[in-house]
N, C-alpha and C positions, 0 to 999 in steps of 0.2 A: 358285082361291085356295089348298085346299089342297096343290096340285102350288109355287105359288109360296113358299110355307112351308117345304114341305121344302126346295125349293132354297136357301132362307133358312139354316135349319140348318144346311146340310150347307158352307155357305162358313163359317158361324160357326166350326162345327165344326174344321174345316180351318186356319182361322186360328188359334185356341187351337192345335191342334197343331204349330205352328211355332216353333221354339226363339226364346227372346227376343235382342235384340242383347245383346253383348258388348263392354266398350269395355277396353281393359287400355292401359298405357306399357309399354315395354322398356325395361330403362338396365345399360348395363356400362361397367365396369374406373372405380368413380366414387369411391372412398370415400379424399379425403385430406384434408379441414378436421381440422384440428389445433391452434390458437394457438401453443402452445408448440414444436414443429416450425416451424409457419409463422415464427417468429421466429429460429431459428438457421437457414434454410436459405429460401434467395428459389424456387428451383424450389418447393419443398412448396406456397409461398405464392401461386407463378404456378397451380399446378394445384387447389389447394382454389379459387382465384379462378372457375378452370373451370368447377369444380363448382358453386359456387354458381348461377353464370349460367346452370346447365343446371335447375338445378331450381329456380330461378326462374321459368324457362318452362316447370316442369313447372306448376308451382302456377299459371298464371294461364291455360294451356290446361286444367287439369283443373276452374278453377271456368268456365269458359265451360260446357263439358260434362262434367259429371262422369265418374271412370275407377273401375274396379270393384276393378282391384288396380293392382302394379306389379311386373313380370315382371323379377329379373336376373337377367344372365350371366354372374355370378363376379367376382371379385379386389371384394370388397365393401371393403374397408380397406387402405391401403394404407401404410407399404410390408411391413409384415411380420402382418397379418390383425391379430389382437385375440386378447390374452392369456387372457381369461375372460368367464363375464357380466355382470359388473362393471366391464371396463376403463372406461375413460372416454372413449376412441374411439366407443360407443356415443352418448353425449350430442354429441359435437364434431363428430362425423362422419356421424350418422343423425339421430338425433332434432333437432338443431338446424339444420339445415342444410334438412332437407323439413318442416321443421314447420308449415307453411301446411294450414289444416282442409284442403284439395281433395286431401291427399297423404296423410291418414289415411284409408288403404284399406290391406286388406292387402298386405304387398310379398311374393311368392312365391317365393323365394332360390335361387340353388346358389352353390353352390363353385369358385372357382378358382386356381389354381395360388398366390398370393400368401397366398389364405385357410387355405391348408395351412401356409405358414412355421412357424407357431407351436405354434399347435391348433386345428384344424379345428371340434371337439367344442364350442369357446366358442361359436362360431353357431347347434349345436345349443340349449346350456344360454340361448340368449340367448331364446329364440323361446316358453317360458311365461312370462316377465318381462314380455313386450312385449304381453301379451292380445291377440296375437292379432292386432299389428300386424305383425311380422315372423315369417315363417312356414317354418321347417324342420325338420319333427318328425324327418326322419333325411338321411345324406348324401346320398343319393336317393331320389327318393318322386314320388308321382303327385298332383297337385291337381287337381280336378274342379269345374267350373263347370257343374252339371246344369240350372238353367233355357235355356243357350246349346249344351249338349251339347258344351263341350269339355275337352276331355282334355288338362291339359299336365304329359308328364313329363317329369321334371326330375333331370339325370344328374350323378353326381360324376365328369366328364369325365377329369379328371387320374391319376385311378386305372385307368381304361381307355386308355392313353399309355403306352408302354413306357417311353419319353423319359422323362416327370412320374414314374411307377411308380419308377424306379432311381433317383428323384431324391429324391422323399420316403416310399417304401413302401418296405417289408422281401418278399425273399420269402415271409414269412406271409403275408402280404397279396394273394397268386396267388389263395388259394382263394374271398379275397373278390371280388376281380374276378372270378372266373370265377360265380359269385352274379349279382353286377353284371346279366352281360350276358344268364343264361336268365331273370333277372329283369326286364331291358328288354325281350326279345322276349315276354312271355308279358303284359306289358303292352300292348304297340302291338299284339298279336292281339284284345284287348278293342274292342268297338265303341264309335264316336262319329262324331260328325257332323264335327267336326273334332278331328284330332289335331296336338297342339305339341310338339314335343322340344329340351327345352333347354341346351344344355351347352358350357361356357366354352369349348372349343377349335374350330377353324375348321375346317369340312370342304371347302369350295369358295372361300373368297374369298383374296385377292392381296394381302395385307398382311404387313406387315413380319416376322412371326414365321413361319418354314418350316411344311411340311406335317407333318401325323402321320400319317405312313403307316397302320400298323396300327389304328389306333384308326376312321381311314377307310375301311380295304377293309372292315372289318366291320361299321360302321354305315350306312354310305350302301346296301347290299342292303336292311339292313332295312327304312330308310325309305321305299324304295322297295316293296319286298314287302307291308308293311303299309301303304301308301297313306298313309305322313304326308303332310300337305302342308304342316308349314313345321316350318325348322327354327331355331333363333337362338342364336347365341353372342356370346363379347368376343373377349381377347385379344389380337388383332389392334385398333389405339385407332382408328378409323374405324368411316363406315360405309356399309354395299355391298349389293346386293342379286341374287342369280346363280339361272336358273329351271332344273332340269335335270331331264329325266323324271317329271316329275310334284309336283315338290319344288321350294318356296322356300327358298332358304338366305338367311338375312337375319344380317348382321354387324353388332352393336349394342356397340361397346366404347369410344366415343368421350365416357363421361357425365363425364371431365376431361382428361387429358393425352392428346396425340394422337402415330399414329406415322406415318412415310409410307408411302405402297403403290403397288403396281406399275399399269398404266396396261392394262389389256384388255380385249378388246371383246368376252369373255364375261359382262361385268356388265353388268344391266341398267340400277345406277346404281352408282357409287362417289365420296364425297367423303370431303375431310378438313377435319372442323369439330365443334365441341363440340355435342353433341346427343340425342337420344333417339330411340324411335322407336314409331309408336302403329298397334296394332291393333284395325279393328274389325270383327267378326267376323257377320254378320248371317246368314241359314237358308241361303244357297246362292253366298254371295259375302265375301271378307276385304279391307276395305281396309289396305293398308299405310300409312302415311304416315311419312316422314322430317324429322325437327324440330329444327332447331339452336336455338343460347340466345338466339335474339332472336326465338324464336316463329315463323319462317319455314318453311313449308314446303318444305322443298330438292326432296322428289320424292316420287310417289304411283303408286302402283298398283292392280290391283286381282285376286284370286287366285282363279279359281273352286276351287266346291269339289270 
């Protein structure tokens, strides 16, 4: 008896030790509800239509099973970011548009290339207003999910882009990317059970917007060297999913207008459809799944750890 006791314990034991599941949404390149846009211009009106329909199906897969946050990948507003923490893009475009309770979770933001237009800094100023609904206390930052043990950092992608850098940075702004990146590596060196790196621009996938050279020779070592295993962005308005050395690249930028892409038999899946896409993250396995606006599952996987 007492031999069958300990063995009791020591599975309890075991079991408490196992990190709890994690259930998060992905969603990029989604922010155009507007009324008054919508009214002078029928595209605005085709792509807020998008969006809606996209998180429409966020809201009615999220109260099936509830999601913990909601992970983007940049160009949060569109076309030209949001002026301050007051614009009113906030209400038209966020807050009304996912307002369904299953979507009041936090949403865990970066930046992309559209959210720069104007000023970057309103997304900052937007995120103590929002208690804690919309979450980016700086242009890159690490958010931490300790009951699941994961780590998702989250990159101001555009600034590390020579291309984006010349487009909206000054050369003062060298010394900050050069920050940027001993600050990602000294990041993804920290442990976790699983590691997430998030950032608007595309390192592997076939879609309509070119490659960023530089911005890729230097990030994809890392993710490899520190054992990310996945990595998500937009920009590209599809979405794809490519396995290489050890790494998922998962391309989520399809949460309204969509672009076309090239057709290769290095993706594991690639479509083009309005959609999201949902991770859930459980001690020793990530399922992916792929979710357009009528709640269908387009394609699923599953990523050891």
């Amino acid at each position: 008896m007492p031999r069958f006791l300990a063995f009791c314990l020591l599975a309890l034991t075991a079991r408490a030790a196992e990190p709890s599941p994690l259930r998060t949404f992905v969603l990029g390149d989604w922010g155009w509800a507007d009324p008054e846009l919508e009214r002078q211009y029928p595209l605005v009106r085709q792509n807020a239509d998008l969006q809606r329909a996209v998180a429409k199906a966020m809201a009615a897969r999220a109260a099936q099973t509830p999601i913990a946050a909601v992970l983007t990948t940049g160009d949060n507003f569109y076309p030209n970011g949001v002026q301050s923490a007051t614009d009113s893009r906030w209400r038209t475009s966020f807050e009304d548009v996912y307002a369904a309770p299953s979507l009041q979770v936090p949403w865990i933001a970066a930046l992309g290339n559209h959210d720069h237009d104007v000023t970057a800094q309103a997304e900052l100023d937007y995120a103590p207003r929002s208690r804690g609904r919309w979450v980016m206390p700086a242009k890159y930052y690490t958010h931490r999910f300790p009951a699941a043990d994961v780590s998702v950092v989250v990159l101001d992608a555009c600034s590390l882009s020579g291309l984006w850098n010349r487009e909206y940075f000054t050369t003062a702004g060298e010394a900050a990317t050069a920050a940027q990146w001993r600050w990602i590596e000294t990041e993804l060196a920290k442990p976790a059970r699983w590691k997430v790196v998030v950032g608007h621009l595309p390192l592997k996938d076939h879609g309509f917007h070119g490659k960023e050279p530089e911005y890729a020779q230097r990030l994809i070592p890392l993710l490899e060297r520190y054992r990310v295993q996945l990595y998500l962005n937009g920009h590209n308005h599809h979405a794809e999913l490519v396995q290489e050395k050890g790494v998922t690249y998962v391309t989520c930028g399809n949460g309204s207008n969509l672009y076309p892409v090239q057709t290769e038999k290095a993706s594991a899946f690639i479509g083009i459809y309005p959609g999201f896409t949902e991770l859930e993250f459980a001690a020793e396995t990530l399922q992916v799944r792929f979710v357009d606006a009528e709640g269908k599952v387009r394609f699923a996987t599953q990523v050891p750890r």
